[in-house]
N, C-alpha and C positions, 0 to 999 in steps of 0.2 A: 310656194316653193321657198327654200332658203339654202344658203350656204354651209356646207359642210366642211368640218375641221381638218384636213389632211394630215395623215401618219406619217412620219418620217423613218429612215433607216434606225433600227434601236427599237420600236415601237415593235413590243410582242405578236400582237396582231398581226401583223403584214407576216409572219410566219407561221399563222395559225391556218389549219385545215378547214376551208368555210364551209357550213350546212347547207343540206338542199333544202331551196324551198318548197316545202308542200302545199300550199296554194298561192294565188296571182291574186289578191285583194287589194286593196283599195290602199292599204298601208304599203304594198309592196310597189306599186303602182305611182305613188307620193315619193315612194326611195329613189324609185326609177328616173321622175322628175328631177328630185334632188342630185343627182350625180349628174346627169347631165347639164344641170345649170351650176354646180362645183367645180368640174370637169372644163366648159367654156371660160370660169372667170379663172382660172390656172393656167390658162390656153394650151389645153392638153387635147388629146386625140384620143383618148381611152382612160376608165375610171373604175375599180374595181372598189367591193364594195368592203374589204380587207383595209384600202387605202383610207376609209375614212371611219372606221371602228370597228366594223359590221363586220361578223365572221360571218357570211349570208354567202350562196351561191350567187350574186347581181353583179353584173358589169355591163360598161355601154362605152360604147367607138361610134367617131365619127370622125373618118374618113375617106377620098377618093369618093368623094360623092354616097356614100352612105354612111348613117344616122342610124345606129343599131343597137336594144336593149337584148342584154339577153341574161336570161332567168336560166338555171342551171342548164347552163353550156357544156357541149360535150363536143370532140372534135375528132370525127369518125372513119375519117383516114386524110392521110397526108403526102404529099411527096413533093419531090425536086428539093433543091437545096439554095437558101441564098443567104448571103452576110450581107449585116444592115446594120447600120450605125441605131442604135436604142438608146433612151433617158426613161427618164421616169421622174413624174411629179414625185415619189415617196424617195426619188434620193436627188434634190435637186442638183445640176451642175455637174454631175457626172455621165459621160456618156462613152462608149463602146461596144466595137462591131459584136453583133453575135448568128452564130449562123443557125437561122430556123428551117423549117420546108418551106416551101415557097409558097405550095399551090392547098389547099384544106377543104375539107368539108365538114360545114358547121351544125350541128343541130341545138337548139332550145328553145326555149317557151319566148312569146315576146310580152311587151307590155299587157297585152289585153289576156296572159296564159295560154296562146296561143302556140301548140309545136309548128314551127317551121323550119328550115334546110337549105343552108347558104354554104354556097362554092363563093370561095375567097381567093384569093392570086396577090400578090406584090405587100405593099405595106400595108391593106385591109387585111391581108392573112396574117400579119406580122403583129399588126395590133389585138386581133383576137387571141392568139397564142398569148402574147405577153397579158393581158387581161385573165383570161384565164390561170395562165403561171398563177397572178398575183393568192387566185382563188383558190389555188393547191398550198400556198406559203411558200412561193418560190420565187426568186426578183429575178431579173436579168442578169445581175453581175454574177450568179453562179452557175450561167453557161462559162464563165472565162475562166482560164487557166487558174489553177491555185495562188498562183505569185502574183498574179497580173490583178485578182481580184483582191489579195491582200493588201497592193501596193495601194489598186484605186481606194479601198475602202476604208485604209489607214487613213490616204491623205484626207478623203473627203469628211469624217470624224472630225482630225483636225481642224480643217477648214469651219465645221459646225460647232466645232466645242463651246460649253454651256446654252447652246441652245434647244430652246424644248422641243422636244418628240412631237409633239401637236401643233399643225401652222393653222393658224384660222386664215381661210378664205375672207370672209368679212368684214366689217368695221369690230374693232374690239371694244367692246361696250366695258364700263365699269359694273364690278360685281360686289353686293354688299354682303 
């Protein structure tokens, strides 16, 4: 397993449309690995696979007591309504309410390619949606208002400026 580079706000990627995968191989299986051990040294709760280059349908959550990979995720109905404070590793130090559905039902392939069918409630459902979002090229901050999103995304720019689009998770090795 190893660490993956995280994308930051600015980074094309994180608004690109990700492919489904057509088979659960051994490579994909490794990806799966990889985000999850990316995902833990970030200490995040979900990892899409937009966030670290990959325009791939892959993301995986772990929260509320489950540890979940999921291979082209689709989310087949939805209801109730809740507002919940959201971040995101791809724009650090920003955060704001956004109102999702509450309650979901999940389907996609797991690690092993495997279809199964998860009912989600509270911030398990909250993290699937936004992992997925990331898989459509969508972030959180464009559930909010025009102005509001302007404002945060101004200042947080600022707050980054000159800094690169790619955080490595890792030690930063020298490169010849």
């Amino acid at each position: 397993m190893s660490l993956l580079d995280l994308h930051l706000l600015g980074s094309p990627v994180l608004r690109t449309q990700s492919e489904e995968v057509e088979e659960v191989d051994e490579e994909v299986r490794t990806f799966i690995d990889d985000l999850f051990e990316s995902m833990d040294a970030a200490k995040g709760i979900g990892l899409a696979a937009n966030q670290v280059g990959v325009a791939r349908r892959v993301a995986v959550v772990d929260t509320q007591g489950t540890r979940l990979a999921m291979v082209n995720p689709v989310i087949v109905s939805a209801e109730g309504k809740s507002k919940g404070e959201e971040g995101c590793l791809s724009i650090p130090d920003l955060y704001a309410d956004v109102t999702r559905p509450d309650r979901i039902v999940l389907e996609a392939l797991d690690r092993e390619g495997a279809k199964y069918r998860l009912e989600a409630e509270g911030l398990l459902a909250r993290a699937i949606q936004h992992e997925i979002d990331h898989l459509d090229g969508i972030l959180f901050v464009d559930y909010l208002s025009p102005l509001k999103r302007k404002l945060l995304v101004t200042r947080w720019k600022k707050d980054h400026r000159g800094e690169d689009l790619i955080k490595p998770l890792g030690p930063v090795t020298a490169r010849s």
